[in-house]
VEXKEPA-523243 format. One record per residue (C-alpha): residue in three letters; x, y, z. Coordinates in Angstrom, 3 decimals, m for minus. Example, Ala and Ser with C-alpha at 12.3 -4.5 7.8 and 13.67 -1.06 7.14 Angstrom:
// VEXKEPA-523243
MARDREN  ALA  12.300  m4.500  7.800
MARDREN  SER  13.670  m1.060  7.140
//
This chain:
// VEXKEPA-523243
MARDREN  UNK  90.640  86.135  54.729
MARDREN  UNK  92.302  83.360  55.232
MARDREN  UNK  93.852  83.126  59.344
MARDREN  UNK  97.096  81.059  58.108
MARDREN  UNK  100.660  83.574  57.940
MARDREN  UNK  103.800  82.442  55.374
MARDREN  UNK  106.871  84.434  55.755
MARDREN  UNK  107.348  86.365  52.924
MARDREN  UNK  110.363  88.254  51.032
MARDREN  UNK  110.662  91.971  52.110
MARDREN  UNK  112.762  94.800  51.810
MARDREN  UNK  114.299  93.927  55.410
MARDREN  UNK  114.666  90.302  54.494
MARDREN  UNK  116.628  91.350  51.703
MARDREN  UNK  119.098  93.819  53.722
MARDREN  UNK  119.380  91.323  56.031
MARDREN  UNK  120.673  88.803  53.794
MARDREN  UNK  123.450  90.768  52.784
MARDREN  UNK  124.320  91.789  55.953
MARDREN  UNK  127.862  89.572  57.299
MARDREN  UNK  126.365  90.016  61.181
MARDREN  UNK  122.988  89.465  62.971
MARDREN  UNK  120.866  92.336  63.944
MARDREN  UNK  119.893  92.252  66.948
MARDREN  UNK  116.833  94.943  68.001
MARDREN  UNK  117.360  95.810  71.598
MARDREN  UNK  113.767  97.458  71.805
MARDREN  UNK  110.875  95.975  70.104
MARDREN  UNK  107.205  95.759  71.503
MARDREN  UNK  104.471  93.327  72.337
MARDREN  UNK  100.632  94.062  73.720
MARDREN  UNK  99.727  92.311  76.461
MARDREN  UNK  96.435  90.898  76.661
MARDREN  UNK  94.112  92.879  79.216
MARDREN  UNK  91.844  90.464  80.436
MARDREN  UNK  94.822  87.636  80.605
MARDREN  UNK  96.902  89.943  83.123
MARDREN  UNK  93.515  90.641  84.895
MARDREN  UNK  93.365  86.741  85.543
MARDREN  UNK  97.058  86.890  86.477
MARDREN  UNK  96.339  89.733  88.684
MARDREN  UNK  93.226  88.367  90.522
MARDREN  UNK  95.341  85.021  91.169
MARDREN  UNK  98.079  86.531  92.694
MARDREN  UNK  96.565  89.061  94.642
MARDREN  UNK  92.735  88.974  94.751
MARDREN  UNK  89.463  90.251  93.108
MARDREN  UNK  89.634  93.271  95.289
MARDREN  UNK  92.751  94.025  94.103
MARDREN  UNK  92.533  93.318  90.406
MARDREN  UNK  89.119  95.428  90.835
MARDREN  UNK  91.082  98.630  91.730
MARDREN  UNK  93.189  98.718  89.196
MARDREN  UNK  90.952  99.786  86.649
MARDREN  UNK  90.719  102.848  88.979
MARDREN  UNK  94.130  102.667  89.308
MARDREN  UNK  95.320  103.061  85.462
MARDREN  UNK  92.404  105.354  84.534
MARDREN  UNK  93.512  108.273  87.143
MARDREN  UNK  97.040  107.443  86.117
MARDREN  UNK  99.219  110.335  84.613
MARDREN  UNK  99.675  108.383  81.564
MARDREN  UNK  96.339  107.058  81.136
MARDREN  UNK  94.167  109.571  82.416
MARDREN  UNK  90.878  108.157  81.083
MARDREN  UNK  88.605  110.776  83.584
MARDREN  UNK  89.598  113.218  80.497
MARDREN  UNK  86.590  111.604  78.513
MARDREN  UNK  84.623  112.783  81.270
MARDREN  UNK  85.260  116.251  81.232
MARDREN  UNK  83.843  119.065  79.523
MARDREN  UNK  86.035  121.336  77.111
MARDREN  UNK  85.590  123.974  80.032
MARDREN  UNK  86.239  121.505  82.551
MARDREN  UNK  89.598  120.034  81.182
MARDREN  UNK  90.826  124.024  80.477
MARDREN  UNK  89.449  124.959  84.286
MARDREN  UNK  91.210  121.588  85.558
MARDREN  UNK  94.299  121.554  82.708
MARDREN  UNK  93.415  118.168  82.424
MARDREN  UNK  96.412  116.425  79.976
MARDREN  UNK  95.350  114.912  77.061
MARDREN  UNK  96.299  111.612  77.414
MARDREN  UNK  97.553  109.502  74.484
MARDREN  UNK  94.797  108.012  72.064
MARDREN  UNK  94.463  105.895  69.056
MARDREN  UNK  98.088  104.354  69.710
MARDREN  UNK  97.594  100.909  68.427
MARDREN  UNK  97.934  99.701  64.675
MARDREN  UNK  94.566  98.849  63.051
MARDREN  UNK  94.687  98.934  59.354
MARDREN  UNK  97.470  96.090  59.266
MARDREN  UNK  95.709  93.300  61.086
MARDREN  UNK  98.626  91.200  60.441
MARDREN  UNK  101.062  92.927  62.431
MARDREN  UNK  98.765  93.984  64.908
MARDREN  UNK  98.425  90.356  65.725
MARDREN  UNK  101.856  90.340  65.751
MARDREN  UNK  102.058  92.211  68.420
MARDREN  UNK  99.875  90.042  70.410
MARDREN  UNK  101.380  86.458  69.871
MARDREN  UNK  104.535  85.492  70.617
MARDREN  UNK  104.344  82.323  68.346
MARDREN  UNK  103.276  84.646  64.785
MARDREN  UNK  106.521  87.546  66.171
MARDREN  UNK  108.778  84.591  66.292
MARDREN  UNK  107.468  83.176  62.953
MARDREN  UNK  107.887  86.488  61.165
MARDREN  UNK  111.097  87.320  62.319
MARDREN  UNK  113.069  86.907  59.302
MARDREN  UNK  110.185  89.019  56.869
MARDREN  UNK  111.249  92.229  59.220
MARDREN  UNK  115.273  91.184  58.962
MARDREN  UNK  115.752  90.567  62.968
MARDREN  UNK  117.499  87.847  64.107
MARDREN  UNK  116.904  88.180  67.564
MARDREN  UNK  114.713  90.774  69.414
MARDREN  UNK  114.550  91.822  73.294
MARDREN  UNK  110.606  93.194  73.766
MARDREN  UNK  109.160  96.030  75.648
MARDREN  UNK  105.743  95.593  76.874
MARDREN  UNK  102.352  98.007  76.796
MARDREN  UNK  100.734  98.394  79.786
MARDREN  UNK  104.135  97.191  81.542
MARDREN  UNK  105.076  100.498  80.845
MARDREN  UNK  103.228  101.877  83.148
MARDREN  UNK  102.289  99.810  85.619
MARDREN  UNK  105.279  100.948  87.978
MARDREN  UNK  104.062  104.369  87.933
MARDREN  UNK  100.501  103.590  89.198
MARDREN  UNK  100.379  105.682  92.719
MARDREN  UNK  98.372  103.091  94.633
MARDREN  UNK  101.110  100.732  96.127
MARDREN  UNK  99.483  97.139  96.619
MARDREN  UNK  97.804  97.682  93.105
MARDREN  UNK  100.925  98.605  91.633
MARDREN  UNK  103.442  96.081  93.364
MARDREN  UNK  101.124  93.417  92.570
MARDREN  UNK  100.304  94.401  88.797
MARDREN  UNK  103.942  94.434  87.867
MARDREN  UNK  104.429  90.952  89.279
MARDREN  UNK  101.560  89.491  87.804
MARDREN  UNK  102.767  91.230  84.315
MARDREN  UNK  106.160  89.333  85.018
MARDREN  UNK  104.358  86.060  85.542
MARDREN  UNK  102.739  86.603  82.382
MARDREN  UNK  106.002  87.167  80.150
MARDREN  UNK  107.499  84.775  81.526
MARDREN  UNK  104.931  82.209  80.472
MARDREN  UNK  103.951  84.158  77.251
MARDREN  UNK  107.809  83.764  76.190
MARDREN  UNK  108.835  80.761  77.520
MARDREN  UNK  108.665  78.212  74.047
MARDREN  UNK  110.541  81.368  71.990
MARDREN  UNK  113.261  82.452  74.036
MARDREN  UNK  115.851  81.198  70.552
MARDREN  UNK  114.800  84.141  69.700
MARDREN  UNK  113.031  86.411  71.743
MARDREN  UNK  113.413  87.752  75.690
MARDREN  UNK  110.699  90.188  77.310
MARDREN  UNK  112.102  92.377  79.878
MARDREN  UNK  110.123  92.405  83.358
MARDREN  UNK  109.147  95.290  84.921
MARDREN  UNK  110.613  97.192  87.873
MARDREN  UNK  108.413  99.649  90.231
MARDREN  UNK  111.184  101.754  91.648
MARDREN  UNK  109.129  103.506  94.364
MARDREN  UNK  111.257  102.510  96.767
MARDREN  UNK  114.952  100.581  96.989
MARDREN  UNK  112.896  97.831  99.121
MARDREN  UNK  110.009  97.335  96.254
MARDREN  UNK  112.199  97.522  93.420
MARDREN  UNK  115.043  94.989  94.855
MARDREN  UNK  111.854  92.679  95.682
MARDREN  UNK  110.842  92.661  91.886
MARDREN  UNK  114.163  92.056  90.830
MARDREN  UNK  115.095  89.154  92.620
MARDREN  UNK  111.423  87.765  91.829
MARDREN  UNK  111.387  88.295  88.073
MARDREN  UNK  115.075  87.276  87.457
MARDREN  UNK  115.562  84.333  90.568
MARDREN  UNK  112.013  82.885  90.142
MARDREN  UNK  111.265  83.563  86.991
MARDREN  UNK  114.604  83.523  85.246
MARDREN  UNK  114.068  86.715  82.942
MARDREN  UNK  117.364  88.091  81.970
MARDREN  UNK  116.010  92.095  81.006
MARDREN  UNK  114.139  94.730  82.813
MARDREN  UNK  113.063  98.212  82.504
MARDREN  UNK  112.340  100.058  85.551
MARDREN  UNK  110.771  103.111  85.921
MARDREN  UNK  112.661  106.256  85.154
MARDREN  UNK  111.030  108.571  87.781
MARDREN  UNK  108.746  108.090  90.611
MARDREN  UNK  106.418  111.301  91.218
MARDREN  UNK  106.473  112.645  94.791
MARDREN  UNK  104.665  115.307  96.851
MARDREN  UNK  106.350  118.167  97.937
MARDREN  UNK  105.754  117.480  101.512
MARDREN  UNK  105.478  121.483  103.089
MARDREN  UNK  102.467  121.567  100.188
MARDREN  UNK  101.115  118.179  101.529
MARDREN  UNK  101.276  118.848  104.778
MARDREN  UNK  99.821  122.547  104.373
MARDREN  UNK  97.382  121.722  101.122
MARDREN  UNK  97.114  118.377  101.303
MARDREN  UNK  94.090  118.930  98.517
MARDREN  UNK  96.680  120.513  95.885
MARDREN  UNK  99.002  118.236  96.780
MARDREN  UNK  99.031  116.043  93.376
MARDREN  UNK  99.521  118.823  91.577
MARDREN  UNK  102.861  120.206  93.611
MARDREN  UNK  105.002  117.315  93.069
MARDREN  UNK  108.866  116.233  92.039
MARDREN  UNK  110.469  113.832  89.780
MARDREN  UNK  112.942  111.377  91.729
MARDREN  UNK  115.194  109.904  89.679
MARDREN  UNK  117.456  108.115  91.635
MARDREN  UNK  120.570  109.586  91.504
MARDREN  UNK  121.023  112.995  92.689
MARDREN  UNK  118.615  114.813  95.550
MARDREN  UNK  116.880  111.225  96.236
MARDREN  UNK  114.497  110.412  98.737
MARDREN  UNK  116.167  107.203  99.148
MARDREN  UNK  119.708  105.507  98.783
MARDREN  UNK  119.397  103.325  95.300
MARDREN  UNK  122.658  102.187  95.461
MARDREN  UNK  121.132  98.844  96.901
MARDREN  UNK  119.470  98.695  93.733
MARDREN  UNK  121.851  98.761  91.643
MARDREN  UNK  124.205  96.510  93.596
MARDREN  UNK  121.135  93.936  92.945
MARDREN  UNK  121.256  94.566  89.175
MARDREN  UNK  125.335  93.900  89.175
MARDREN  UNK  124.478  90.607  91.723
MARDREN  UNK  121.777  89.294  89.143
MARDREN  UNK  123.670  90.163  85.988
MARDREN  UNK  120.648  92.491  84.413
MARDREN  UNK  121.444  96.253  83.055
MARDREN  UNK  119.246  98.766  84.568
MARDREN  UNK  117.104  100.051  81.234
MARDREN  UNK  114.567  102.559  81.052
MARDREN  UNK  111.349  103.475  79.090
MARDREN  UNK  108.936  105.722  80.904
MARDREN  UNK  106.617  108.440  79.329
MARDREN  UNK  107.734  111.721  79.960
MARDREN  UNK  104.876  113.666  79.074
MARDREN  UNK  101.640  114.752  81.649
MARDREN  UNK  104.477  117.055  83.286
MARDREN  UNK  105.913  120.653  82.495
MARDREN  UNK  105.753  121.962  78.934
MARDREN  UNK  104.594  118.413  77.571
MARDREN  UNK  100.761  118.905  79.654
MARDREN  UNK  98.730  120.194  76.687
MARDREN  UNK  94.795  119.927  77.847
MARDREN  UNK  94.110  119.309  73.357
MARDREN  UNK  97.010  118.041  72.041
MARDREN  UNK  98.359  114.592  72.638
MARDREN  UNK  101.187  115.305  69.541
MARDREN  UNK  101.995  118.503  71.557
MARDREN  UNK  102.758  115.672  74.555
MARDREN  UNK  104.152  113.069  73.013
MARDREN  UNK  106.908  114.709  70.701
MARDREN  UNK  110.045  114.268  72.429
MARDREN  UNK  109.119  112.861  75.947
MARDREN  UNK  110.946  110.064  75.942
MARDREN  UNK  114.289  111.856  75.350
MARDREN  UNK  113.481  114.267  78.052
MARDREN  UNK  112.570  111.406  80.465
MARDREN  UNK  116.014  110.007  79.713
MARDREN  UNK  118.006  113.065  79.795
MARDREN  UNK  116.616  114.064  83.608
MARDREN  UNK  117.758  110.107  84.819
MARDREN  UNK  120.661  109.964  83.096
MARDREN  UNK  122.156  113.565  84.087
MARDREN  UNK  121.055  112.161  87.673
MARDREN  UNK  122.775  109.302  87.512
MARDREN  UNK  125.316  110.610  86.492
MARDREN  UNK  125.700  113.689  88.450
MARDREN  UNK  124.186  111.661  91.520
MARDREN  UNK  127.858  109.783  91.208
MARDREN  UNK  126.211  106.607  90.507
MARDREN  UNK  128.516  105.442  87.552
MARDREN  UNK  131.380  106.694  89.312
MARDREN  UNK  130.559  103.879  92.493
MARDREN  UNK  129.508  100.715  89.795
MARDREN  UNK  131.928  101.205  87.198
MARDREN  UNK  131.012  97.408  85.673
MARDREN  UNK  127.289  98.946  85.109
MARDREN  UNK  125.184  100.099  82.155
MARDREN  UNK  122.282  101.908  81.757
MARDREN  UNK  120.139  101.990  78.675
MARDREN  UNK  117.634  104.503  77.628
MARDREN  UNK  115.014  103.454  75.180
MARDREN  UNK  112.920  105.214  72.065
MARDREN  UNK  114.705  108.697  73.113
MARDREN  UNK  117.141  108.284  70.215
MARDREN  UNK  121.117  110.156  70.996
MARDREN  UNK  120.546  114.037  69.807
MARDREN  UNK  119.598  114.575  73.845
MARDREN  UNK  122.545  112.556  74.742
MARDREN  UNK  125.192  114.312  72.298
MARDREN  UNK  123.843  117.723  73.545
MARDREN  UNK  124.091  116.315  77.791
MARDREN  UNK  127.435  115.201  77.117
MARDREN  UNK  128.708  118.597  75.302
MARDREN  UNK  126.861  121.130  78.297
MARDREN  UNK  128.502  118.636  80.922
MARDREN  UNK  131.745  119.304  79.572
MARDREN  UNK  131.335  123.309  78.971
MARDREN  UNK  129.778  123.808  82.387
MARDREN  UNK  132.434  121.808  84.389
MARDREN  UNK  135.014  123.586  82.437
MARDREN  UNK  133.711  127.013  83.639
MARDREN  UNK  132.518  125.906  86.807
MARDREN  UNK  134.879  123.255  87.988
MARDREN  UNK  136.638  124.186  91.705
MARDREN  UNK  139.359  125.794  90.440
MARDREN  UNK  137.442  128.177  87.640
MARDREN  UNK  135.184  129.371  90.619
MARDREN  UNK  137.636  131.711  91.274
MARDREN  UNK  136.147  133.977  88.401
MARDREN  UNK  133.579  133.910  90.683
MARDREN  UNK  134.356  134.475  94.092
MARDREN  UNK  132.671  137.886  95.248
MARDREN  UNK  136.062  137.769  97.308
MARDREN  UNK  138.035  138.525  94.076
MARDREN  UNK  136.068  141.868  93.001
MARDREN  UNK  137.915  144.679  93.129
MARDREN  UNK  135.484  147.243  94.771
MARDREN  UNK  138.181  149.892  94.650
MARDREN  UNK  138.588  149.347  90.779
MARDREN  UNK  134.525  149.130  90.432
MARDREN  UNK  133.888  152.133  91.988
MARDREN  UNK  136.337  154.055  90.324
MARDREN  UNK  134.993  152.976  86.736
MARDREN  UNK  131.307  153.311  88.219
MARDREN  UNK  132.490  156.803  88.955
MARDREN  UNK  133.658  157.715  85.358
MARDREN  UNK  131.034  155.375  83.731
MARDREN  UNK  128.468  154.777  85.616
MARDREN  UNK  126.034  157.926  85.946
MARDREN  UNK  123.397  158.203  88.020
MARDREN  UNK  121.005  155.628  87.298
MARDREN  UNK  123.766  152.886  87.818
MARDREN  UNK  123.980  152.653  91.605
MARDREN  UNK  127.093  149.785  92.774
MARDREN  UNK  126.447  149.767  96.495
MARDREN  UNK  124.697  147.608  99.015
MARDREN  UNK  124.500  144.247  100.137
MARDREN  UNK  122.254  142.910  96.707
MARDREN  UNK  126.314  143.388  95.238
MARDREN  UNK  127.718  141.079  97.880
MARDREN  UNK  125.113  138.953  98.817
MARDREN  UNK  127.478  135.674  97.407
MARDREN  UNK  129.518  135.623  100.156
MARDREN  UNK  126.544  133.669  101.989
MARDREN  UNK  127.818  130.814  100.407
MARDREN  UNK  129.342  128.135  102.100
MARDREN  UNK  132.738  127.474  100.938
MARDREN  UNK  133.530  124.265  101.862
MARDREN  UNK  130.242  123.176  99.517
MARDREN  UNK  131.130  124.678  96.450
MARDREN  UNK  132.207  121.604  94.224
MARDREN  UNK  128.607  120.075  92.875
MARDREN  UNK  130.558  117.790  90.685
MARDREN  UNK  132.170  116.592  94.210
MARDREN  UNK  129.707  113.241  94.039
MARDREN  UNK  130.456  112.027  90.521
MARDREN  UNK  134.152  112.882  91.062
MARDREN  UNK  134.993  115.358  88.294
MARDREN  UNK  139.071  116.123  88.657
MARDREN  UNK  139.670  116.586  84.632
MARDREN  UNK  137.434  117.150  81.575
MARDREN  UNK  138.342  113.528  80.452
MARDREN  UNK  136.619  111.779  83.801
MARDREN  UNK  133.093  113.130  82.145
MARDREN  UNK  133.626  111.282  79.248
MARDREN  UNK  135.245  107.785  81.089
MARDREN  UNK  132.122  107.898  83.190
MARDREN  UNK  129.545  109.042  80.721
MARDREN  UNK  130.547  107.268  77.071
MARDREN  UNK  131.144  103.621  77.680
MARDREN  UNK  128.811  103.678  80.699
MARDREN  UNK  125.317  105.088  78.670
MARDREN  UNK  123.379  103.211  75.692
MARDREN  UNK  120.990  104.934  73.905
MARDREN  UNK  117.854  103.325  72.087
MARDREN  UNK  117.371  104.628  68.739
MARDREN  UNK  114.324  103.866  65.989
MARDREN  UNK  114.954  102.763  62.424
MARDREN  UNK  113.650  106.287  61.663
MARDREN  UNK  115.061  108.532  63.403
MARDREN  UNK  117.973  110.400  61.122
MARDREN  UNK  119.533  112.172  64.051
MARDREN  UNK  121.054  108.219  64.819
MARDREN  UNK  123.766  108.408  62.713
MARDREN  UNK  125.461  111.620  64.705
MARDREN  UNK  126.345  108.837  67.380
MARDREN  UNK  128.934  108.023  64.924
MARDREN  UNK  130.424  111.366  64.332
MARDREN  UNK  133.239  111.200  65.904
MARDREN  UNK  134.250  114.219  64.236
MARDREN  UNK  132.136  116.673  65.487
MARDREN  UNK  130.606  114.789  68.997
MARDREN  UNK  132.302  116.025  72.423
MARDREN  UNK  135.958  114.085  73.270
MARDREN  UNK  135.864  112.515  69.788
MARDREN  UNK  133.255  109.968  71.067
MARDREN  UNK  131.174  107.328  69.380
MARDREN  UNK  128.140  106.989  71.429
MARDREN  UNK  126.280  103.918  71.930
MARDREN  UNK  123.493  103.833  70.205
MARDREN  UNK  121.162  100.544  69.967
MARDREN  UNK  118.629  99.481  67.042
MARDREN  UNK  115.406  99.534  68.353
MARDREN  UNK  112.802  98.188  66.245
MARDREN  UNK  110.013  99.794  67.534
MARDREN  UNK  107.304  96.901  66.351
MARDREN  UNK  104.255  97.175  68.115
MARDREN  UNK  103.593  101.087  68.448
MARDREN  UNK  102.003  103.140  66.290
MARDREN  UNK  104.324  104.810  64.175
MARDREN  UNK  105.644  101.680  62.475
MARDREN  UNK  103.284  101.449  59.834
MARDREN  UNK  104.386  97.905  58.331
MARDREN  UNK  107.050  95.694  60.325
MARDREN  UNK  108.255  94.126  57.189
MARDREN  UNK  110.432  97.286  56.739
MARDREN  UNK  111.755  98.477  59.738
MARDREN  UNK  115.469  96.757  59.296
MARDREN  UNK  115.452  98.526  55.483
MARDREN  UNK  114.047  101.535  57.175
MARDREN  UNK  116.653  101.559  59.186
MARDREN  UNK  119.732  100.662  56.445
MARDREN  UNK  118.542  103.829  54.705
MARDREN  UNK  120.947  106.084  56.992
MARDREN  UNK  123.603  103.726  55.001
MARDREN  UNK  122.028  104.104  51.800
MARDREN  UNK  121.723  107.738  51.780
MARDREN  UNK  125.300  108.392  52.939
MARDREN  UNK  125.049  109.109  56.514
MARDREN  UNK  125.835  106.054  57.818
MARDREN  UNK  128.911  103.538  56.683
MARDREN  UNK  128.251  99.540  57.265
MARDREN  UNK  130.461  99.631  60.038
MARDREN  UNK  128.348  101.930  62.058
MARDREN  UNK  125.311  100.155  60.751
MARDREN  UNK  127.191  96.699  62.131
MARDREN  UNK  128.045  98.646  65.678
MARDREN  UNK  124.721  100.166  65.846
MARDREN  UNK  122.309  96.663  64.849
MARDREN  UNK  124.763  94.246  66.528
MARDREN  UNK  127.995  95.616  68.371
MARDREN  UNK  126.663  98.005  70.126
MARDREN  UNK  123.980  95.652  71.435
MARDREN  UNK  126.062  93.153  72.137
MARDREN  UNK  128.335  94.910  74.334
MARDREN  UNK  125.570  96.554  76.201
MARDREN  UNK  123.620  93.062  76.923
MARDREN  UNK  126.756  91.097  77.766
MARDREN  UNK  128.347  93.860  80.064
MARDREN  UNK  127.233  92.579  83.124
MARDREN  UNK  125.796  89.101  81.917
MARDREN  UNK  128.420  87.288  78.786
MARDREN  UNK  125.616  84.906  79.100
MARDREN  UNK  122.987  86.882  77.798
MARDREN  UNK  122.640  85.318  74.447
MARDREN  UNK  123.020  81.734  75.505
MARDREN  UNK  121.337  79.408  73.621
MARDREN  UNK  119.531  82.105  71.178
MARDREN  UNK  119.903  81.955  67.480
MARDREN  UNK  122.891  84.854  67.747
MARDREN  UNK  124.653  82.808  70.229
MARDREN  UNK  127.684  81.501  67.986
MARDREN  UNK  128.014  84.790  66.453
MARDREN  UNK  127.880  86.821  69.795
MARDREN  UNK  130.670  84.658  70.766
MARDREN  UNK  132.913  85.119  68.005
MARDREN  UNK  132.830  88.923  68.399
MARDREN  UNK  133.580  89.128  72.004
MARDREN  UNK  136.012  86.419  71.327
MARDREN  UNK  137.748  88.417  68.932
MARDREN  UNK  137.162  91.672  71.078
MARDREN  UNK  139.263  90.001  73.836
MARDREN  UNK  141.918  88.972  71.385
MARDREN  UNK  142.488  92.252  69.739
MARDREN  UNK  141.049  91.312  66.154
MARDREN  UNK  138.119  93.014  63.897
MARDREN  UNK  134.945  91.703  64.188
MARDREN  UNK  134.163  89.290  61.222
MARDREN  UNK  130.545  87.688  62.209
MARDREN  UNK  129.390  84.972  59.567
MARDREN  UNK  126.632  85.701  56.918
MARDREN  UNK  123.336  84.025  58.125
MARDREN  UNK  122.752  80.287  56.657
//
């Protein structure tokens, strides 16, 4: 078969031609090449180094490679997670190479109706998570080295996002600066939760200890202050995005099943960070921020922002009250226990009063994130959160119901192509794929528009309006904010 690739007609090409904007896909994917990064690796940091981290990423939550060597009995006896497997294209060669080189993505662009494409890598994914430190620290710079050399002759059209260990403020600010200052990469996705010990189990168990851990995610109940980190993030003009596997944990830790682990884990990943985040207070104290959560799609999001609302309305200061063992009448109680209680109904005792133990000057736990009306959830909770959605995924075009989401909102949801992983069969139709939630009726082409271009705009630009300088969008990203600051409908050009 012959090695030479001519862009071709497709069914994305051909939505994308009649499409009067560009469409932008906020999370696509690339695989890195192993051996390449090893080379990376053992220049910055050493052969001793590089040589751990095969040790490293096989014992790794997400990896867990010592699951081969297990018996059946042993990975029951052990509840050893099956890890994933087989999650690589094969069959299409073509776009598996794709996935690989830079030069053939940029090339094929137009066959799979993107005009420009931000890319998520592989293994960066979960590098940040790896437990030992110098092995981690040093993997995710020598992955940022690589993008930024892998990319370099495409960024018209492409930008790779470096990757952020979040272990502690210190490590992650040191990345940041690094990958953005240094290398001048303009995206990152940082882990969404670091795993920690409970420390009474370490200190008493220290064996069990990896199995009695946490999940810190940065906002509320942290180890550690972030807020440095994100003040980095608004200094260097990058939004904080996230795309971390949420399975190996809880009711996603199947010892057989890696479909058991996979469905849904990256919307509960997201969900736990973001109601941190936001509970934690932290889009209260950086306003000018966004976050982004990738490949979780919005049903998570639309359901978050509804039980925020219906729990802050019945638990908000002043509806504690209904609450306050202060405010029972025992008089009244007893007297109805009396006539209707009986004698197996017994009303006495401290187990009926035990709430006064509370301490009443710590009752408000939406004190942190500021909660005064219903309306603050959704100031600091819509316009603050973008949500990374598949071509796929049908549950995308709720973001847009207006109708029948919480406060009337349109959520932000963001195209994301998903090229690279396993479930997109052939990348030639992932833009159709996608225009099918306008085809069937679910979708109108202005919330196609806001969800392939928009959307993506606003949430790349927030913090940096010179995001898509120089890229083949760049006129047309103009012209919309242009017009967005001057009151007027968007009206991008048809592509030449």
């Amino acid at each position: 078969m012959s090695a030479s690739v001519k862009a071709q007609a497709s069914s994305s090409s051909a939505v994308r031609s009649r499409l009067s904007h560009p469409v932008i896909d906020s999370d696509g994917h690339f695989l890195e090449s192993v051996p390449t990064f090893l080379d990376y690796l053992t220049s910055l940091a050493g052969a001793a180094v590089a040589g751990r981290f095969h040790t490293a990423w096989g014992g790794s939550h997400i990896a867990n490679l010592t699951w081969y060597e297990l018996s059946p009995a042993q990975r029951r006896d052990q509840r050893a997670v099956r890890a994933p497997w087989w999650a690589l294209p094969t069959r299409n060669t073509l776009d598996r190479a794709t996935a690989m080189f830079p030069k053939l993505l940029y090339e094929r662009l137009d066959e799979m109706g993107l005009d420009f494409s931000v890319l998520y890598p592989g293994l960066g994914l979960a590098a940040p998570a790896l437990d030992d430190e110098e092995v981690r620290r040093a993997s995710c710079r020598a992955l940022n080295n690589l993008y930024a050399d892998l990319f370099r002759d495409f960024t018209r059209r492409l930008t790779p996002v470096a990757v952020i260990p979040m272990h502690t403020p210190d490590e992650a600010i040191a990345e940041l600066q690094h990958a953005v200052m240094e290398l001048g990469l303009k995206a990152v996705v940082m882990a969404s939760y670091v795993k920690r010990p409970i420390k009474a189990v370490e200190r008493k168990y220290p064996d069990a200890a990896p199995y009695a851990f946490w999940l810190d995610t940065y906002g509320l109940d942290s180890e550690y202050d972030y807020d440095p980190v994100w003040a980095k993030c608004l200094e260097l003009r990058v939004v904080p995005t996230f795309h971390t596997a949420g399975y190996g944990w809880a009711w996603r830790h199947s010892i057989s099943n890696f479909m058991f682990n996979h469905i849904g884990h990256f919307a509960a990943s997201a969900e736990g960070l973001c109601r941190s985040l936001f509970m934690g207070g932290v889009t209260r104290r950086f306003p000018q921020l966004s976050f982004a959560f990738m490949e979780g799609g919005v049903g998570w999001a639309r359901s978050l922002l509804s039980d925020m609302a219906g729990h802050w309305e019945k638990r908000n200061p002043r509806a504690l009250a209904n609450y306050d063992p202060a405010n029972l009448d025992r008089e009244q109680l007893m007297a109805l226990k009396e006539r209707y209680g009986g004698p197996l109904t017994r009303v006495e005792g401290i187990e009926l009063w035990q709430g006064n133990r509370e301490d009443y000057r710590n009752l408000d736990e939406w004190a942190q994130c500021g909660i005064e009306r219903r309306e603050d959830i959704h100031e600091l909770f819509v316009p603050r959160f973008y949500f990374g959605c598949e071509g796929d995924d049908p549950i995308t075009a709720s973001a847009f119901d207006a109708l029948r989401n919480p406060f009337g909102a349109r959520l932000n949801a963001v195209y994301g192509s998903d090229i690279g992983h396993w479930d997109v069969i052939d990348m030639r139709e992932v833009t159709s794929e996608a225009h099918e939630l306008v085809d069937h009726g679910l979708m109108s082409e202005d919330d196609f528009r806001d969800f392939t271009f928009a959307n993506p705009v606003e949430l790349w630009t927030g913090v940096n309006p010179d995001f898509f300088a120089a890229t083949s969008v760049e006129s047309d990203v103009r012209r919309y904010l242009a017009g967005k600051r001057a009151g007027q409908p968007l009206r991008p050009t048809a592509k030449a």
